[in-house]
Structures are given as C-alpha cells and as structure tokens.
C-alpha positions as CSV (number, residue, x, y, z in Angstrom):
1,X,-13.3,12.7,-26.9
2,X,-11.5,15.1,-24.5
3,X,-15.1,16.2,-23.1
4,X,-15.7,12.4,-22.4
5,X,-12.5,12.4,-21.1
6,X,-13.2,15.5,-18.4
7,X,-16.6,14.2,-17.5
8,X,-14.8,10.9,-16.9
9,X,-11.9,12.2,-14.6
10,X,-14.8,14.8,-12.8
11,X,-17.0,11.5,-12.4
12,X,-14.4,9.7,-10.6
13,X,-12.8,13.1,-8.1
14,X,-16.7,13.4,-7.4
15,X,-16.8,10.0,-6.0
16,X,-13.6,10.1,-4.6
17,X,-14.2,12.9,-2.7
18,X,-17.4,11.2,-1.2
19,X,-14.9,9.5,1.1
20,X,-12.1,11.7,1.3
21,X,-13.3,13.9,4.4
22,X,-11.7,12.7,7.6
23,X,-14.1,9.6,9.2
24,X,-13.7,7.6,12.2
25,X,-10.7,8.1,14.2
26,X,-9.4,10.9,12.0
27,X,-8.5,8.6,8.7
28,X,-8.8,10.3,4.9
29,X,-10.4,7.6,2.6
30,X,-11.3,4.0,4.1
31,X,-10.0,3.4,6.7
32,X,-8.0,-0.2,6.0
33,X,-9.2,-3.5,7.8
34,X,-6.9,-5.9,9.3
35,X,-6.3,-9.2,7.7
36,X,-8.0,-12.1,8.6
37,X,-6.8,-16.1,9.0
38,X,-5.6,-17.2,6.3
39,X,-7.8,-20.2,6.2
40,X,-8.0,-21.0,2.8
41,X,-4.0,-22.2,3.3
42,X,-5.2,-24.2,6.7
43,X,-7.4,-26.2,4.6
44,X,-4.7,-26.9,2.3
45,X,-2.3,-28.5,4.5
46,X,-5.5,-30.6,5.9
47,X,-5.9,-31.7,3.0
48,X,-2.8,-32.9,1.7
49,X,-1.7,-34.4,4.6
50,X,-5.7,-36.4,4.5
51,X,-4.3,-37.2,0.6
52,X,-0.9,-38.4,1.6
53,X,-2.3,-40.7,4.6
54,X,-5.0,-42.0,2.2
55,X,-2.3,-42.7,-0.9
56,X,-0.3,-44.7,1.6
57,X,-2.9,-46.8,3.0
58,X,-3.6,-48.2,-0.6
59,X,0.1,-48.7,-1.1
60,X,-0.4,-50.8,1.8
61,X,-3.4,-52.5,0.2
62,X,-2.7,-52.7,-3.2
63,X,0.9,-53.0,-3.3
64,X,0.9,-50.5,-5.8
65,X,4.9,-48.7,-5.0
66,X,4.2,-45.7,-6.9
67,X,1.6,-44.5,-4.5
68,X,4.5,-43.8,-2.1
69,X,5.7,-41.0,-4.4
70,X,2.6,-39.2,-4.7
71,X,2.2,-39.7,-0.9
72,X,5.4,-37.9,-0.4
73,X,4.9,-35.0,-2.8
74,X,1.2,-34.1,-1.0
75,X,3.8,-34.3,2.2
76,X,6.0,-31.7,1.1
77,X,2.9,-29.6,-0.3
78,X,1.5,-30.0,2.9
79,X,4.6,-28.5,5.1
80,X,4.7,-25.7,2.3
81,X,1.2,-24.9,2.8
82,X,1.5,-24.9,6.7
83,X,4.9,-22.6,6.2
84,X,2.5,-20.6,3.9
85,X,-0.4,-20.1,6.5
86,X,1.6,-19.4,9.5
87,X,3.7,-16.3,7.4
88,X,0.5,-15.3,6.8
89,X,-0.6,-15.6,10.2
90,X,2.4,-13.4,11.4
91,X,2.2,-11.3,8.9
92,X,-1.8,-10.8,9.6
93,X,-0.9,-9.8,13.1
94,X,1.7,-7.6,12.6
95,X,-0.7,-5.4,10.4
96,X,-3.1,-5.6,13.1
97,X,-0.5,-4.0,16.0
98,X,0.0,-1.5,13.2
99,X,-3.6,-0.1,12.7
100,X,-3.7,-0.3,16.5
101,X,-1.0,1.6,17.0
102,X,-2.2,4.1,13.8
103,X,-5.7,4.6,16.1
104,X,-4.5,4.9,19.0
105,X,-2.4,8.1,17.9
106,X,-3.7,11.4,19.2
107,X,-7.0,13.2,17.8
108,X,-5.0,16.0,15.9
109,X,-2.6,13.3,13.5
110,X,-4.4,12.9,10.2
111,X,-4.2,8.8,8.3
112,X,-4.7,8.7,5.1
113,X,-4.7,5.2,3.6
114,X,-3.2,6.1,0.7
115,X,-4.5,4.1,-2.6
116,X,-2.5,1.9,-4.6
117,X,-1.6,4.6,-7.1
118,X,0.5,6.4,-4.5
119,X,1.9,3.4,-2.8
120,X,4.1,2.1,-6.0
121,X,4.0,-1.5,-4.9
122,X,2.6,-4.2,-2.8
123,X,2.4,-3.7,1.1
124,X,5.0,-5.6,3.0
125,X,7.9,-4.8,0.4
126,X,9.1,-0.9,1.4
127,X,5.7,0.5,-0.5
128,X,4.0,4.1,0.6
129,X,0.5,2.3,2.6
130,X,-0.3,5.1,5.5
131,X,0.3,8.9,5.5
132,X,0.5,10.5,8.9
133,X,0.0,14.3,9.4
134,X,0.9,15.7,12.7
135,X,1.2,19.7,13.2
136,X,4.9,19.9,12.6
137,X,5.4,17.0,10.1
138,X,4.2,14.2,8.5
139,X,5.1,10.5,7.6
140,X,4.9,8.2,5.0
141,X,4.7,5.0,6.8
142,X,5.5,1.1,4.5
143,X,6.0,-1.9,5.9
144,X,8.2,-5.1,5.3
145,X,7.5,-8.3,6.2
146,X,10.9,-10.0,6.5
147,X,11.0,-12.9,8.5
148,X,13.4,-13.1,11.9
149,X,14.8,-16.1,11.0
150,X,16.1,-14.7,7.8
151,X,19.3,-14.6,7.5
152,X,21.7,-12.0,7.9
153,X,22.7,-11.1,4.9
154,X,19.7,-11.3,3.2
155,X,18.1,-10.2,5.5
156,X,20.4,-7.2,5.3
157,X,19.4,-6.8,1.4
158,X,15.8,-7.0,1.8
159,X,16.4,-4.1,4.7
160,X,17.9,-1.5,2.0
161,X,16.0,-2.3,-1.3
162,X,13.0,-2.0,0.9
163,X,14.6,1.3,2.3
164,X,15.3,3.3,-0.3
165,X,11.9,2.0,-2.2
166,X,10.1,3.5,0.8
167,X,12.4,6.6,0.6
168,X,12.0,7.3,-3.0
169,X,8.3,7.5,-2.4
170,X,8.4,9.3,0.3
171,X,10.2,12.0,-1.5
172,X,7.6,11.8,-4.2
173,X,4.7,11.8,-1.8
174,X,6.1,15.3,-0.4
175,X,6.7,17.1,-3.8
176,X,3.5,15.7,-4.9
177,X,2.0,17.7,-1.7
178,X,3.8,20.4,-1.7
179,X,2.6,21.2,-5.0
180,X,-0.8,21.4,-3.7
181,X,0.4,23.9,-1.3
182,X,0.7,21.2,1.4
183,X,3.8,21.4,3.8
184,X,5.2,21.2,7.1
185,X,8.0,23.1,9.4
186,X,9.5,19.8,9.9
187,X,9.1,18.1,6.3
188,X,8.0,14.8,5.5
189,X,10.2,11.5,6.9
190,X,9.7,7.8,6.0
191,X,8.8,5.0,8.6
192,X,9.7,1.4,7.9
193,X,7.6,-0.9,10.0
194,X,9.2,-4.4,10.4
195,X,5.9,-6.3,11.2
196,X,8.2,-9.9,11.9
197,X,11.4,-9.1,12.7
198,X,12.6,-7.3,16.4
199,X,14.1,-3.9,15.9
200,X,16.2,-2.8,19.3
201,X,14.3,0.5,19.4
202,X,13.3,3.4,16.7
203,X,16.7,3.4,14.2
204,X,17.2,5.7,11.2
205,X,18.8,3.9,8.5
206,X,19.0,4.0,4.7
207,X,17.2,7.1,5.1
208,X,14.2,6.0,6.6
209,X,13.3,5.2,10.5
210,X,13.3,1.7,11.1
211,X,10.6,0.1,14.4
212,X,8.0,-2.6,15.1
213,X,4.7,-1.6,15.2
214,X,4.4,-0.6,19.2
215,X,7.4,2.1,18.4
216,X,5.6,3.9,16.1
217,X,3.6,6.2,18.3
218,X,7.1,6.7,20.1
219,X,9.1,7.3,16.8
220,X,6.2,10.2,16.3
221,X,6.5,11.6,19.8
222,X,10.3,12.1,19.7
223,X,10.6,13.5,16.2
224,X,8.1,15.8,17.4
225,X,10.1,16.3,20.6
226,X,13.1,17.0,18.5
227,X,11.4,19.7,16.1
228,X,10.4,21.6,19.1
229,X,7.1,21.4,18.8
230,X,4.4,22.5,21.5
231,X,1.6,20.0,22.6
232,X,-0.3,19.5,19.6
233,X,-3.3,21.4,20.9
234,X,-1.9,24.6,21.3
235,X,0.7,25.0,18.0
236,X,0.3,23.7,14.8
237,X,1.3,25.4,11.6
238,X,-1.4,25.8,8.9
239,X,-0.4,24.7,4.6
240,X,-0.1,28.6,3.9
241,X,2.3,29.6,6.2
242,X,5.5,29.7,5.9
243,X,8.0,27.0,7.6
244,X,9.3,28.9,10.0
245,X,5.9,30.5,11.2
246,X,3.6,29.2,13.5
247,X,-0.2,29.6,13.8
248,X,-2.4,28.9,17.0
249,X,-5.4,26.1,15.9
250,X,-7.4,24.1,17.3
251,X,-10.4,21.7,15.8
252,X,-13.0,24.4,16.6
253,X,-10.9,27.0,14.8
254,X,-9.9,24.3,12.2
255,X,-13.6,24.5,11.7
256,X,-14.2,27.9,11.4
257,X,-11.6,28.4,8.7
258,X,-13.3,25.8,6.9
259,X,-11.1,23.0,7.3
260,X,-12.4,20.0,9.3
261,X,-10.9,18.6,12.7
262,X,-8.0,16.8,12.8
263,X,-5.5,19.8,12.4
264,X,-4.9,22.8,9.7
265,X,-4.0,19.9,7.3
266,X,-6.9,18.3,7.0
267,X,-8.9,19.8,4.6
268,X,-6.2,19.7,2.3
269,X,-5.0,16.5,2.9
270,X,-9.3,15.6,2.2
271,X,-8.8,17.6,-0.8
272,X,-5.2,15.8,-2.0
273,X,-6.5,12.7,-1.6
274,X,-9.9,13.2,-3.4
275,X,-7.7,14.2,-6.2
276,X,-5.0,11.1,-6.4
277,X,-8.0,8.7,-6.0
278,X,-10.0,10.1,-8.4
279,X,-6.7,10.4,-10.9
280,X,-6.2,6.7,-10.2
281,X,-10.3,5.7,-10.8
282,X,-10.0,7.3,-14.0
283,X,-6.7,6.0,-15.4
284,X,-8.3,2.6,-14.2
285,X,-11.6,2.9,-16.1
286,X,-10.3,4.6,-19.1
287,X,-8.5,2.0,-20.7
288,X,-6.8,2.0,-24.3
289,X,-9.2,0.6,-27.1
290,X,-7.1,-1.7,-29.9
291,X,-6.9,-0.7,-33.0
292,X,-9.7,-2.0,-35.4
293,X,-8.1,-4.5,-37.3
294,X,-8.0,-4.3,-41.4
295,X,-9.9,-6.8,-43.6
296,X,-7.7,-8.6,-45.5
297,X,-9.0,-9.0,-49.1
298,X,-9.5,-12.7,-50.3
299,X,-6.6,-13.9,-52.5
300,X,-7.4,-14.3,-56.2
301,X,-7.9,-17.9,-57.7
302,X,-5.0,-19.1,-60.0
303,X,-6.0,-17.4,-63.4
304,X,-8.2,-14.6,-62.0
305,X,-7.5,-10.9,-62.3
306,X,-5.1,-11.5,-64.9
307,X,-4.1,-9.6,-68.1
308,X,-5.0,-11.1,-71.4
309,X,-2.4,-13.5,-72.7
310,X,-0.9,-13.7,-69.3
311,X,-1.7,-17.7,-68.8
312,X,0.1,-18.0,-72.2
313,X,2.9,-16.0,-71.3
C-alpha cells in the first residue's frame, strides 16, 4: 500500500512538473484564460421573457387568469437572469484588466497561477489566485468581486472578511515557501484586487493592499521603490542568501546557475509549484475506499435453531 501510495504521489509531481517551468510571459503552471460571455445566462433572460410574452397572449386568448401568474414569475426570472449575466459580464472583464495588467509586468517578475489547493477558496472572495515574484519580494495577489453599488456597510464587511481570508493565506503561502528555502529581503505582502468597485489609489488596509486592476503594476513599483531596490536587472537577491545580502543576476547568469529566466527565483518557484500541484493531483486521485460492508446472516424461521423442548416451554 505505501509503495502504491509513492508511485502515486511521484506519478502526479512528474506530471506536474511537466508544466511547472516558467512558459510564455514568465508564468509557472498554465497560464489562466480570461473569462468569456456569459451566454448561457443571455439566453436565459431571452427566453423567459419569449415565455412570459407567449403565457400572456393566451391569457388574452383563452381567458385563462392564471396564465398571468406564470407570466409574471418567467418576468422576474428573466430580470434575475439579466442581473445574473451582466455581474458576470463585469466580473469577466475585470479578470481580463487583471491578466493584462499581470503580462504586462516586467520580464524578471515570476506568475504562478497557483492551483486550487493553495488558493483556499473560490476566486472573487479574498482567495490566494496569482503569486508574483519580483527580486526583492513577492505577492500573493486575490481578488473580490464586490459590486459598487453595494452598500456601505456591507460593502464594508465583505472588504475585511475578504481581507484577512487573503491575509491568512498569504502568510501560509510564505511559510510554506520559506520552507523550501524560498525567501525575499522584502517578504511576502498580500494584494486585494477589487475587479468592480473604484479604489481612490493603492490603500493598505486589513493587512493587505487594496487597487483595481490598472494599479497593480504601480502598487509593485512603489513597494519596490520603498524597499530600496535597484532596477531589477542589475540587483536581485537569490533563495540562499541571506535577507540582508544582495547578489548581482541576470537571466543569462540565472541560466548558468541552473535556474531559468525570469529571476534567481524561478527555478524554485518551478520546483515549489511542481510539488503543491503534484500534492494536490494525488490527494485528488487517491480517494478513501468504504468499508466492505458485512453480510448479515438470514434470520431463523419461527421454530428453527431451537433447543429441544423449547416450542413446549
């Protein structure tokens, strides 16, 4: 059993690891695709609102009174599907001036897409989604999909639980690195995208940084201002030295120490990630057997398996 169990976790690092190497535009794993239109919710507000135009036209013919009722309730499912579709719709393009934003960032920050295993929750609730490496530190980056016309106090609520979720995980996504000898100078901060709601410039709240999706680049550029970093190309700090050291690198050199381009983290940021995702394919596939259940024996006629006498008695 535990050599099944080795050759299953191995099996599923190996393929893992398959895409773990940095691809196009420097991302670790696959790189995520933006949502499409939500069409299927389109359809079904074209739908009801054809059903409740066709269920009042017979109450017109028929005289039928009831049919008004059912006409009404495909209304109200239609406005709840168009409500449905055009969230979706915002939400959709929101995660699309993310992953812009996330590919436009210079050649020597590291994305990993980090699986579902790492993120602890669905995207657009505070949960871990992108990992950004830069030099001097790195960032976990979620994102909430809270609505500007929410309002302010619960909008307010949704802020913080979504805050400290996307903390929490950000501290687990560092200790979980630095204990495969991963770390930065600068440590590892937390980014909060609001992908529907106007935020009056990068903010750090509820221990996180709070923007919209064209801040982020900025958000990255003045933390990095604020560490004292050097342009990326000419400083960067490598996962074995110490934090207050520094190490000339470049991609070539990256190379040559058998890392990869993309900055002294990438190889083991490859190598994290192959791990995690092959940890996560395994848990999936391996799941718990039930127990074999026990065959009940058949219960005895009346009078069967009885002592002598015992009918008398």
């Amino acid at each position: 059993m535990e050599s099944s169990t080795r050759a299953l976790t191995g099996e599923a690092e190996a393929g893992a690891a398959a895409g773990a190497a940095p691809g196009r535009s420097g991302w670790i794993g696959r790189p995520p695709a933006p949502p499409g239109i939500p069409w299927i919710w389109g359809l079904a507000c074209l739908a009801l609102g054809w059903g409740a135009g066709s269920l009042f036209r017979l109450r017109q013919m028929l005289g039928i009174n009831i049919l008004d009722m059912f006409g009404f309730w495909c209304l109200v499912g239609a406005g709840l599907a168009a409500a449905r579709f055009f969230t979706l719709l915002q939400v959709a393009d929101g995660r699309r001036r993310l992953l812009e934003a996330l590919d436009a960032l210079p050649g020597d920050r590291v994305r990993v897409a980090l699986p579902p295993a790492v993120a602890g929750g669905p995207p657009g609730r505070g949960a871990a989604e992108f990992l950004v490496s830069g030099p001097r530190r790195a960032w976990v980056i979620g994102t909430l999909d809270l609505s500007a016309a929410t309002r302010r106090r619960s909008a307010q609520r949704a802020l913080v639980r979504a805050a400290e979720r996307l903390a929490a995980k950000t501290r687990a996504v560092a200790a979980s690195l630095a204990a495969e000898g991963l770390q930065w100078p600068a440590g590892v901060e937390g980014i909060l995208v609001l992908t529907r709601r106007p935020v009056g410039g990068p903010i750090l709240e509820y221990g996180v940084w709070q923007v919209n999706p064209e801040q982020v680049s900025k958000v990255l550029e003045e933390r990095d201002r604020a560490a004292g970093a050097e342009p990326p190309e000419r400083t960067g700090t490598s996962p074995g030295t110490s934090p207050g050291s520094s190490a000339v690198f470049s991609d070539a050199g990256a190379a040559a120490r058998g890392g990869t381009a993309g900055g002294p983290h990438a190889a083991g940021l490859a190598r994290w990630y192959a791990q995690v995702e092959g940890t996560s394919r395994a848990g999936r596939r391996r799941r718990p057997r039930r127990p074999a259940r026990r065959a009940t024996p058949p219960r005895p006629a009346p009078g069967e398996n009885q002592p002598p006498g015992g009918r008398d008695a």
